[in-house]
C-alpha positions as CSV (number, residue, x, y, z in Angstrom):
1,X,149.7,49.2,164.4
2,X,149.0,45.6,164.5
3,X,150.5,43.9,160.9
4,X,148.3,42.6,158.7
5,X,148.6,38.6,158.2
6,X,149.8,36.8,155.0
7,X,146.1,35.3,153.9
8,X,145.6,33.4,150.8
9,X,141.5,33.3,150.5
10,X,138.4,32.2,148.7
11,X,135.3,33.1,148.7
12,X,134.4,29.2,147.7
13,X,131.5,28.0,150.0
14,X,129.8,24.8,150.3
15,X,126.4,22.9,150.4
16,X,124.1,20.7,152.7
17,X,125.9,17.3,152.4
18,X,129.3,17.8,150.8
19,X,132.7,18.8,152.8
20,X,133.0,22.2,153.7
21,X,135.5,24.2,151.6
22,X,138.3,26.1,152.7
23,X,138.1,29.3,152.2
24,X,141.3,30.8,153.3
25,X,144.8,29.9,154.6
26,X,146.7,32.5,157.5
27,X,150.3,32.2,158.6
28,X,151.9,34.4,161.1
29,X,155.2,34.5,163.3
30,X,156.0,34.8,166.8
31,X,159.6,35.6,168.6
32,X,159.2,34.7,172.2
33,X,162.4,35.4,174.2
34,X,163.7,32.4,176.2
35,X,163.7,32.6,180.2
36,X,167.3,32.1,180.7
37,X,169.4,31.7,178.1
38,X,169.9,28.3,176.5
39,X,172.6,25.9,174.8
40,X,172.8,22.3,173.6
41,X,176.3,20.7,172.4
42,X,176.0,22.4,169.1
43,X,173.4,25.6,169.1
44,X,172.7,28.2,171.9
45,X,169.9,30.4,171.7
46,X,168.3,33.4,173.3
47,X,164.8,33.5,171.4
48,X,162.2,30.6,169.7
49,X,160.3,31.5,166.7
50,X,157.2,30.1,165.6
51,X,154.9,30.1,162.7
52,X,151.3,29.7,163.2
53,X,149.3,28.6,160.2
54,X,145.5,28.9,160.2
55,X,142.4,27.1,157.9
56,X,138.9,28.3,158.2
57,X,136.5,26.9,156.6
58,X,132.8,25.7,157.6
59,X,132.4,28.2,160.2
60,X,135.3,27.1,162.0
61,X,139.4,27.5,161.9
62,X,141.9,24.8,162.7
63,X,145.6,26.0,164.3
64,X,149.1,24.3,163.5
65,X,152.7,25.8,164.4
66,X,155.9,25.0,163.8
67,X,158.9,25.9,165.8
68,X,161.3,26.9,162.4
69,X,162.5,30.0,161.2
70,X,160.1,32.7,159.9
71,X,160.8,32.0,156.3
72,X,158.0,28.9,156.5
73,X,155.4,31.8,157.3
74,X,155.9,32.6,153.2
75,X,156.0,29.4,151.9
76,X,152.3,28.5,153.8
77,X,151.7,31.7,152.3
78,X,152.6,32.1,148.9
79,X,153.5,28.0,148.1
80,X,150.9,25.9,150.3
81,X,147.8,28.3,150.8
82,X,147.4,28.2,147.0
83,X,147.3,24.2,147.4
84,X,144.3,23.8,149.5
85,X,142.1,26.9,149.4
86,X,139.1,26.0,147.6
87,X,139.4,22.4,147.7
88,X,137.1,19.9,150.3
89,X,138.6,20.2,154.5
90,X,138.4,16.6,154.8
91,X,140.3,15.4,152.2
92,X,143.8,15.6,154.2
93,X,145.7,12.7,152.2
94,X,145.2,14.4,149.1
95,X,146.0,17.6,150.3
96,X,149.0,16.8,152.2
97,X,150.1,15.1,148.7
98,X,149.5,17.9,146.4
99,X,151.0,20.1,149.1
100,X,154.5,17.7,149.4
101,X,154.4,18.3,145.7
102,X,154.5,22.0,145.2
103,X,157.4,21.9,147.4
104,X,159.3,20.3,144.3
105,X,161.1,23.6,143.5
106,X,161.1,25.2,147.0
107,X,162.8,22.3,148.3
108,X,161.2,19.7,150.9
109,X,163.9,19.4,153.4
110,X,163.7,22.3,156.4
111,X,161.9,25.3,155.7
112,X,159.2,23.5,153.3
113,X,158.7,20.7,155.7
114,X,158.5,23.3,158.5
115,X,155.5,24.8,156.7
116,X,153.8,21.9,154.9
117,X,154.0,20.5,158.6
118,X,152.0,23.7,160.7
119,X,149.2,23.5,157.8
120,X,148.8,19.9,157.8
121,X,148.3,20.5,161.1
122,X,145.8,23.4,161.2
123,X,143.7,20.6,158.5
124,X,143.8,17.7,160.9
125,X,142.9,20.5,163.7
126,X,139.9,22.1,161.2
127,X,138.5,18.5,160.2
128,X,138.0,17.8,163.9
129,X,136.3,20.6,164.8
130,X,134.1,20.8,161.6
131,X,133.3,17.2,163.3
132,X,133.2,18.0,166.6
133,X,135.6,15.7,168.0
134,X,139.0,15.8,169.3
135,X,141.6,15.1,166.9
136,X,142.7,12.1,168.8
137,X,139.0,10.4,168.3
138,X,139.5,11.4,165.1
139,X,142.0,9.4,164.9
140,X,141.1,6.7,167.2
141,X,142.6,6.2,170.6
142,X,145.3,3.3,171.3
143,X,145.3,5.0,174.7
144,X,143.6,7.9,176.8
145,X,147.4,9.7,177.8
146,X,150.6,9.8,176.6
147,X,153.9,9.7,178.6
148,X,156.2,12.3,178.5
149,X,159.6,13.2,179.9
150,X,160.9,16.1,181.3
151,X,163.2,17.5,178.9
152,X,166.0,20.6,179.2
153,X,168.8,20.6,181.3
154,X,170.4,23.0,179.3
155,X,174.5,23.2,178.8
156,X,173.9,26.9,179.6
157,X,172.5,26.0,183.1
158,X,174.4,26.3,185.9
159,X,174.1,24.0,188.9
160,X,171.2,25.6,190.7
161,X,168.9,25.9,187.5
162,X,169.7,22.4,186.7
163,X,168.6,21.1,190.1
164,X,165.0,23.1,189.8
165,X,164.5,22.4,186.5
166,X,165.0,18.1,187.6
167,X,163.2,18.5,190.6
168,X,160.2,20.2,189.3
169,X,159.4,17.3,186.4
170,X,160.0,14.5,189.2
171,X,158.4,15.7,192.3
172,X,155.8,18.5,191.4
173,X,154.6,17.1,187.7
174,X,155.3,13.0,188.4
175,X,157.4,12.9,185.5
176,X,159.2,9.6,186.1
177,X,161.9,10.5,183.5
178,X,164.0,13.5,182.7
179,X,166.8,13.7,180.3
180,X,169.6,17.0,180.2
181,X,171.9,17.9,177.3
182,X,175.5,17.2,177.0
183,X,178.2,17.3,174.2
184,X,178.8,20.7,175.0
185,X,180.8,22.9,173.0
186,X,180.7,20.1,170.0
187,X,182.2,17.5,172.4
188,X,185.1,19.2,174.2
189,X,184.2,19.3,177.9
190,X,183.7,15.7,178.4
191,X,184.2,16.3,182.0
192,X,181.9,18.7,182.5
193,X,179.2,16.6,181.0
194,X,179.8,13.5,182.9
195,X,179.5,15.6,186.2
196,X,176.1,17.0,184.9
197,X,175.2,13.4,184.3
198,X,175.9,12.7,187.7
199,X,174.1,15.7,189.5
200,X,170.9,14.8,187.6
201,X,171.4,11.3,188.9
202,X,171.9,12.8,192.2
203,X,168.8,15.0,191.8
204,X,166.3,12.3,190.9
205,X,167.2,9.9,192.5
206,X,167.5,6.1,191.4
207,X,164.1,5.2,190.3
208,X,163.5,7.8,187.7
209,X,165.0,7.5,183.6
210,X,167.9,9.5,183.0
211,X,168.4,10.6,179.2
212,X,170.8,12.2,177.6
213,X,171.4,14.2,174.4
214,X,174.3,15.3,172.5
215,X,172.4,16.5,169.8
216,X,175.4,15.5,167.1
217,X,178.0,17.1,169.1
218,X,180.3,13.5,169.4
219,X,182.4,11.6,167.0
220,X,181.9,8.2,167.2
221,X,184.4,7.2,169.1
222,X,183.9,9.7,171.7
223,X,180.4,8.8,172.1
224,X,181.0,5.5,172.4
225,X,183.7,6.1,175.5
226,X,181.7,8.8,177.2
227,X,178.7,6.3,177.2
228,X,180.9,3.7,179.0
229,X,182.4,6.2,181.8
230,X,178.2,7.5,182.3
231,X,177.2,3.5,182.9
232,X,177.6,4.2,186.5
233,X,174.5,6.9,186.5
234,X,172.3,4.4,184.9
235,X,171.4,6.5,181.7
236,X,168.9,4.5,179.2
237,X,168.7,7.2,176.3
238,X,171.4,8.5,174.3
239,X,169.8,10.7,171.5
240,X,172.0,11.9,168.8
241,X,175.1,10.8,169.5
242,X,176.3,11.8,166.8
243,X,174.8,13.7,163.8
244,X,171.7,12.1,162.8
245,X,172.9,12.3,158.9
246,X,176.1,9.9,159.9
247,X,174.2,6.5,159.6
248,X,177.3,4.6,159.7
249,X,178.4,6.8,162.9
250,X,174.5,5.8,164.6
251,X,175.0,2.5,164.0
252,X,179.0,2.0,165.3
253,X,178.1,3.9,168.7
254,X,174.1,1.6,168.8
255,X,176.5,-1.7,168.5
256,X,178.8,-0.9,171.3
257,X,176.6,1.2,173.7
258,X,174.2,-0.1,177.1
259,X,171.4,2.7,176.5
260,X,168.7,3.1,173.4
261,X,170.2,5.2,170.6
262,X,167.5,7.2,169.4
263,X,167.5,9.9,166.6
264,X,164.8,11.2,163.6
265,X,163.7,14.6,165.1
266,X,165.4,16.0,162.0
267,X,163.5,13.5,159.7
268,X,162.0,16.0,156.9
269,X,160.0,13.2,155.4
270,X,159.3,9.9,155.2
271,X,162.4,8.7,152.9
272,X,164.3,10.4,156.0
273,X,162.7,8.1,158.7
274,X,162.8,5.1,156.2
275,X,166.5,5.9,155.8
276,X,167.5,5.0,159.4
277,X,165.4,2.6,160.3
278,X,167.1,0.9,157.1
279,X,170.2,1.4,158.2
280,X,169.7,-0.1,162.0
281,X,170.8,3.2,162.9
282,X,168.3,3.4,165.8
283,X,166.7,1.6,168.7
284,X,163.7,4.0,168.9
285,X,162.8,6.3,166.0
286,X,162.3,10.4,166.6
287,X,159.4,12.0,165.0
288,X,158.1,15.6,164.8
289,X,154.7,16.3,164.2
290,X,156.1,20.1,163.1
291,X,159.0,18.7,160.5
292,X,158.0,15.4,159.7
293,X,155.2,16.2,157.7
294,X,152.4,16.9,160.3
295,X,149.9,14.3,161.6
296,X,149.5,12.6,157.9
297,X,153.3,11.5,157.6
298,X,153.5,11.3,161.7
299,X,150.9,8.5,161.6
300,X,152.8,6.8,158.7
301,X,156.6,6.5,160.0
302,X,154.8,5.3,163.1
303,X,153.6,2.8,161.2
304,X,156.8,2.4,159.0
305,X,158.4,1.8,162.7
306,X,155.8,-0.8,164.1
307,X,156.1,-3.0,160.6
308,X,160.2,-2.9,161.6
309,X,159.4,-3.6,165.7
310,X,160.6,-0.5,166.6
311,X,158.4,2.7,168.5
312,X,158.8,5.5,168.2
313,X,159.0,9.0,170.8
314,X,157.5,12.5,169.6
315,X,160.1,15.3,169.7
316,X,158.6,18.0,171.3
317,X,155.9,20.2,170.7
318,X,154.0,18.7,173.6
319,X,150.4,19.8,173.2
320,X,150.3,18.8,168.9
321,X,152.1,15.2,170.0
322,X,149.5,14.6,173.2
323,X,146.4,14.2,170.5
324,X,148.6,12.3,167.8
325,X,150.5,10.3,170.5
326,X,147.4,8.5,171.7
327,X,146.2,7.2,168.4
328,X,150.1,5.2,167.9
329,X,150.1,1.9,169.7
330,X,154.3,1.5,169.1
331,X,154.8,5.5,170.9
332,X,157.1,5.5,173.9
333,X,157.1,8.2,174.9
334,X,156.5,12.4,174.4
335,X,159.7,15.3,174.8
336,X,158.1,17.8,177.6
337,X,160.3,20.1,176.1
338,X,161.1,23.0,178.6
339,X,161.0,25.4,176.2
340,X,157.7,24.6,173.9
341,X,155.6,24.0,177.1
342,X,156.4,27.4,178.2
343,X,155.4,28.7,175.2
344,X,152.4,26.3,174.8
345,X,151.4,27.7,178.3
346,X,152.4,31.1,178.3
347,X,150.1,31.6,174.4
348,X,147.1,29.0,174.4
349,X,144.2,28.1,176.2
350,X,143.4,24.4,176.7
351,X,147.3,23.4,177.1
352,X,148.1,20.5,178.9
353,X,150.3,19.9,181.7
354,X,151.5,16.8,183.0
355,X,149.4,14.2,185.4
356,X,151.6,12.2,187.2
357,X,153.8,12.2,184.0
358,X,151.6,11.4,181.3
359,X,149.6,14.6,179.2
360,X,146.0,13.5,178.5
361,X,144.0,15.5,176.3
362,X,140.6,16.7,177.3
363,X,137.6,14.6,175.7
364,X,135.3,17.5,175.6
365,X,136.9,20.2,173.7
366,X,137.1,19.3,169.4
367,X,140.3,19.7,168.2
368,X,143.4,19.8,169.8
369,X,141.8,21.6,172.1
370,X,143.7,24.6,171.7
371,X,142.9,28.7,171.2
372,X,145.8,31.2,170.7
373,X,145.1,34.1,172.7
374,X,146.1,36.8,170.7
375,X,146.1,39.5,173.3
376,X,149.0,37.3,175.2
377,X,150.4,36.7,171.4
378,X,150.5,39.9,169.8
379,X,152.9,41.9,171.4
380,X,155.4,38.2,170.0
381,X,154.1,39.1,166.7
382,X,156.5,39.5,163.8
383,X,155.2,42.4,161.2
């Protein structure tokens, strides 16, 4: 028996002339099992969850997710639904604002970001198609495509997975830049990591970007020597370092490091993005469209990063960042995560795959573009 959503709803409509109203608010969770298992330095996992969040109104429904934990499906439901039922569709900035504030007791950070993030989403999503436009005229284009890199290279791959996984972005998608995970184990194979460095260098050859991430799992220190002993491979990226809430550790390995130290994907807000720019912790600034905030606060520590000459690279989500990532001038680049395109793929029509390594959203469909097809998502549904 298939479980009946969380809905918050209103039977508000609205006349010739004005905005239309919303009239209801749905959130719902998916498990989708991983195709291998995965690991980074400091996590492995077996399974991705995400929350889908829903806003009709108008005759039409808009359709934002997070990847978080299934808790955010009751905060949308019980916290944020409440917020913005009832109240005009286009009015985003005051609804993102009076949705950041009812989070005061739930907490902002994590789960509440998670879930203010997938509505604000689902708005920006709704207001576009209410308009019939894609969100990214909407917005207004600073380009037609964004690039992306090819990103994965799990710690739990062995050698043979790794080499697929590399050659796939480079020679069947065009992506010109892949990056794999290190730090394994928080830090203690060193070894291993530097000879995974050098099989992707091997794999893709010397003309394509080679990124890595430790996702937190160095010291300072340690970061700063295994960066030295990796100059050989010619790696430009070096996210998380360390933990992205040890400014002082960001800034020692940025000073004494060759490649860009970039971190933010945990930014909850904001104050969080504000925080490490302040701090010269970074050389370009992480943002996610699903934690950050959504497309409002996106848009704004874009900005926050281009008034401090810095860009900025959406952590990824690819198919929400395509739309979003062609209305920010100061973007670098998009994640290609391996695990959210797969899901993106496997769950929605309209998602985008790479075109000789850049995603470009379709001009003719409103929105992002995107329909979940529940017969594909429902046997993923969480009752």
């Amino acid at each position: 028996m298939r479980a009946k959503p969380d809905v918050w709803s209103s039977a508000v409509s609205w006349s010739a002339g004005d905005s239309p109203v919303i009239t209801d608010v749905e959130a719902a969770t998916y498990v989708i099992p991983t195709d291998a298992p995965e690991a980074d330095g400091t996590l492995a996992w077996d399974e991705t969850t995400m929350v889908v969040a829903t806003a009709r109104g108008g005759g039409q429904e808009g359709t934002g997710w997070s990847y978080a934990a299934g808790a955010a499906r009751a905060v949308i439901s019980d916290v944020l639904g409440p917020v913005v039922v009832g109240r005009p569709a286009f009015d985003i900035a005051a609804l993102a604002r009076d949705m950041a504030r009812a989070l005061r007791n739930v907490g902002r950070p994590g789960i509440g970001a998670t879930a203010l993030s997938a509505v604000d989403v689902a708005l920006w999503d709704l207001k576009a198609r209410l308009l019939k436009l894609p969100v990214a005229s909407l917005l207004g284009r600073a380009r037609d495509g964004v690039p992306v890199y090819g990103s994965g290279g799990f710690t739990s791959y062995d050698e043979k997975q790794t080499r697929e996984q590399l050659t796939g972005w480079v020679e069947r998608d065009g992506i010109p830049r892949v990056k794999i995970k290190i730090g394994e184990d928080w830090g203690r194979r060193e070894r291993r990591d530097l000879s995974r460095i050098a099989l992707a260098r091997k794999v893709i050859g010397p003309d394509a970007e080679l990124y890595v991430d430790a996702n937190g799992g160095y010291t300072a220190a340690q970061a700063v020597r295994v960066a030295r002993e990796m100059a050989d491979w010619d790696v430009t990226w070096f996210e998380e370092p360390v933990s992205s809430q040890d400014l002082a550790g960001l800034c020692a390995v940025r000073a004494r490091v060759r490649p860009d130290v970039a971190a933010g994907e945990y930014s909850w807000s904001l104050a969080d993005s504000a925080r490490l720019i302040d701090a010269g912790a970074v050389d370009c600034l992480q943002l996610d469209v699903t934690r950050c905030g959504g497309i409002t606060e996106f848009l704004r520590g874009a900005a926050l990063a281009a008034a401090h000459n810095l860009e900025v690279s959406a952590h990824c989500a690819p198919n929400l960042h395509a739309h979003v990532g062609t209305a920010v001038p100061n973007l670098r680049h998009v994640e290609y995560f391996h695990d959210h395109q797969r899901i993106e793929q496997m769950l929605f029509d309209g998602a985008l795959s790479p075109v000789d390594g850049e995603l470009v959203p379709d001009p003719g469909r409103p929105g992002l573009g995107l329909r979940l097809r529940d017969a594909d998502a429902e046997s993923f549904r969480v009752a």
